[in-house]
C-alpha positions in Angstrom: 15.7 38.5 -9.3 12.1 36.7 -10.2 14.0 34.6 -12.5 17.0 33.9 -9.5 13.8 32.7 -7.0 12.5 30.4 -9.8 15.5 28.3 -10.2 16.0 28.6 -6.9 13.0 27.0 -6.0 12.8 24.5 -8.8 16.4 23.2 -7.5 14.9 23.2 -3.7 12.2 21.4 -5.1 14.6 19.0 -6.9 16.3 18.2 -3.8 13.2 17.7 -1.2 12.0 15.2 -4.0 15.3 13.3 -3.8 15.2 13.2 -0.3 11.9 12.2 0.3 12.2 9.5 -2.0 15.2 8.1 -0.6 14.1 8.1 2.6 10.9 5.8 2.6 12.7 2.6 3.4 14.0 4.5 6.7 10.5 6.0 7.1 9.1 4.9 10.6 6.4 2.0 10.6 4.4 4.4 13.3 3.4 7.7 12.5 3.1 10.3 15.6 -0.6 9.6 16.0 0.8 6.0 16.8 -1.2 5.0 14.1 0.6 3.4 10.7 3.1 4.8 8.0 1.4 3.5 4.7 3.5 4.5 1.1 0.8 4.9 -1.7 2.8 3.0 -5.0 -0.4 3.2 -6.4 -3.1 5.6 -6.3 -7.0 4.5 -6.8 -8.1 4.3 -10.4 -4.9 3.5 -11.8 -4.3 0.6 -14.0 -0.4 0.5 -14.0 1.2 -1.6 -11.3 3.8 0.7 -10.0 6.9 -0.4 -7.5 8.9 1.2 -5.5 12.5 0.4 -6.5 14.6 0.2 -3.1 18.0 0.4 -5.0 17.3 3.1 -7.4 14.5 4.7 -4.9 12.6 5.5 -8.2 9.0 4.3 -8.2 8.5 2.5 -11.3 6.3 0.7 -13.4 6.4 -3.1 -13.2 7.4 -4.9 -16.1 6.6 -8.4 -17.0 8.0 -10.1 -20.8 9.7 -6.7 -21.2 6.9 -4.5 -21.2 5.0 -2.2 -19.0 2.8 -4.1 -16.5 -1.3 -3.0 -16.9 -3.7 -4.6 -15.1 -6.6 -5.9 -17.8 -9.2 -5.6 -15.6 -10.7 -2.9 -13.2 -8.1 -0.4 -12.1 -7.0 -0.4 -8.3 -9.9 0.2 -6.0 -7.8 1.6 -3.6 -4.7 3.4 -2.7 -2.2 0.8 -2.9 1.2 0.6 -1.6 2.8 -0.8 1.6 3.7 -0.3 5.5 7.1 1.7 6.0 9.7 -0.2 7.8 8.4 -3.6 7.1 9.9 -6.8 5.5 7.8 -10.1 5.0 9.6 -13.3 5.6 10.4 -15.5 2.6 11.3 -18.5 5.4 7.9 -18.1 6.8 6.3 -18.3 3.6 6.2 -14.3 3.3 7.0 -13.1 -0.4 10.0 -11.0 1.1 8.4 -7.8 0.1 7.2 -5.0 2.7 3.9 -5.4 3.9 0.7 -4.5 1.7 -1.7 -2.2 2.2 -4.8 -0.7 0.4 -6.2 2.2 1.6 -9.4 3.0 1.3 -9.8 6.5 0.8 -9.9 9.2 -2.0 -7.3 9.1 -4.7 -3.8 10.0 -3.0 -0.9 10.7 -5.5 2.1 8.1 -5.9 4.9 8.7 -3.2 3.0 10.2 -0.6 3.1 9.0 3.4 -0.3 8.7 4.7 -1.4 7.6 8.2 -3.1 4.6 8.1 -5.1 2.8 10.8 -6.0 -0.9 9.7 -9.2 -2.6 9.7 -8.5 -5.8 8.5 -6.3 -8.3 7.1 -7.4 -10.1 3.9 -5.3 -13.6 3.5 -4.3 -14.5 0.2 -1.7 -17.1 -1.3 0.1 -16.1 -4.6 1.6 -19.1 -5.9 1.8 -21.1 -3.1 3.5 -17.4 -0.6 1.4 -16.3 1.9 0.4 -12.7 0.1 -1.5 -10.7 3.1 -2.9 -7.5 2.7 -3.8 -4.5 5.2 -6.9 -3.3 4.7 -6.7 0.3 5.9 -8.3 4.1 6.1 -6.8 7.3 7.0 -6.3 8.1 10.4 -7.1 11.6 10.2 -11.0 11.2 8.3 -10.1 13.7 5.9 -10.0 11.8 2.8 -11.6 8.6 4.1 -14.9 7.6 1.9 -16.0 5.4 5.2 -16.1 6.0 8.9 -15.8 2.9 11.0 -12.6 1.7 13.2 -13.5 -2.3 12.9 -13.4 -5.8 10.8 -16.8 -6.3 12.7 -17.9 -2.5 11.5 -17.1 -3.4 8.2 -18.6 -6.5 7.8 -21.9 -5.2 9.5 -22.6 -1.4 7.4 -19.9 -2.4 4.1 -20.4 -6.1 3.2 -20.4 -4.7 -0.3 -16.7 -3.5 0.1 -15.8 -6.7 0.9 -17.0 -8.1 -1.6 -15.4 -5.9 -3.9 -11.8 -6.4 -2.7 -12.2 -10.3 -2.8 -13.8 -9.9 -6.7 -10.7 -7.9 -7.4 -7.6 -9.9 -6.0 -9.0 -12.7 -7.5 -9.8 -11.4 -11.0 -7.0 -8.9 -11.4 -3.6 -10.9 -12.8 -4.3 -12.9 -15.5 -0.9 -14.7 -15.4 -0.5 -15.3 -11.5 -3.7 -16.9 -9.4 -5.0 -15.6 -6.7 -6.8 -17.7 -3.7 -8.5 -16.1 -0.7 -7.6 -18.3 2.0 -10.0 -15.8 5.3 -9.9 -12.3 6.2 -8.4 -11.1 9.6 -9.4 -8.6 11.9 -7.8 -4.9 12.6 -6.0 -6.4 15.6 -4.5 -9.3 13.6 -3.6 -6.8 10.9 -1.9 -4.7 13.5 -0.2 -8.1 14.6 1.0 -9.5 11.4 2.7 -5.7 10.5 4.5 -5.9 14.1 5.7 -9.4 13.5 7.5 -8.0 9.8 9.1 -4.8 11.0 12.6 -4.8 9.6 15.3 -5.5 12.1 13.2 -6.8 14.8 
């Protein structure tokens, strides 16, 4: 019987994996707190640039000349992933991908859905697309490492932060550069995700 409820489990388990992962491209951009559906790819400290494969709805390790993709810098400083339901434009100089977040926050594992409520939008262009990314916390505090709700807030008590983040999108690829062209604040960033939900 023991034995019966173990595979019975494992297969359950099986399943609500399958299902989850299938499901994050139909995930709602706005989570019941009406704040935002972020998908960590990525979790902080990692070094492997994982993707989230919409065909195979696998999440995967980038690959670039045929061989696992590893960042030769810092790892990720943040939670990065991107903003359920989204899709930037490629004829508005968007890089057709969803829209990219990094959340700053303790380590959260690949795959998971975490609230998110932005705080700022930092501008970059990769290769001549516009490459924007949504700077963002958790909505609920649990796992945030900073409590502020603002650009303004984190310019004023975190300059250091910001600092950081520019130091790493600019130093991170060694192939692809990376130019800052401003930062935004959390109502542009709030702005720029409404303007690439899918279907809209």
């Amino acid at each position: 019987m023991k034995k019966l409820a173990i595979a019975f489990l494992g297969t359950f388990s099986v399943i609500f994996s399958s299902c989850s992962s299938s499901n994050y491209q139909n995930t709602s951009t706005f989570s019941e707190d009406n704040n935002l559906n972020a998908v960590v790819e990525i979790p902080a400290g990692t070094n492997k640039k994982i993707e989230y494969q919409e065909i195979s709805k696998e999440f995967k390790t980038d690959q670039r000349n045929g061989e696992d993709r590893i960042i030769e810098f810092l790892p990720y400083v943040g939670n990065y992933g991107f903003i359920a339901g989204t899709l930037t434009k490629r004829a508005e100089d968007g890089d057709g991908d969803p829209v990219d977040v990094l959340i700053l926050s303790e380590h959260q594992k690949t795959g998971k859905i975490v609230s998110v409520k932005p705080i700022a939008l930092l501008k970059l262009v990769d290769n001549g697309d516009l490459d924007y990314k949504v700077i963002a916390i958790p909505s609920d505090g649990k796992s945030a490492v900073i409590d502020i709700n603002s650009y303004q807030e984190l310019q004023k008590e975190y300059p250091g932060i910001i600092s950081i983040v520019e130091t790493w999108f600019t130093n991170y690829d060694k192939v692809q550069t990376q130019n800052i062209v401003g930062w935004g604040d959390e109502k542009e960033a709030l702005a720029y995700v409404n303007a690439n939900i899918k279907n809209k």
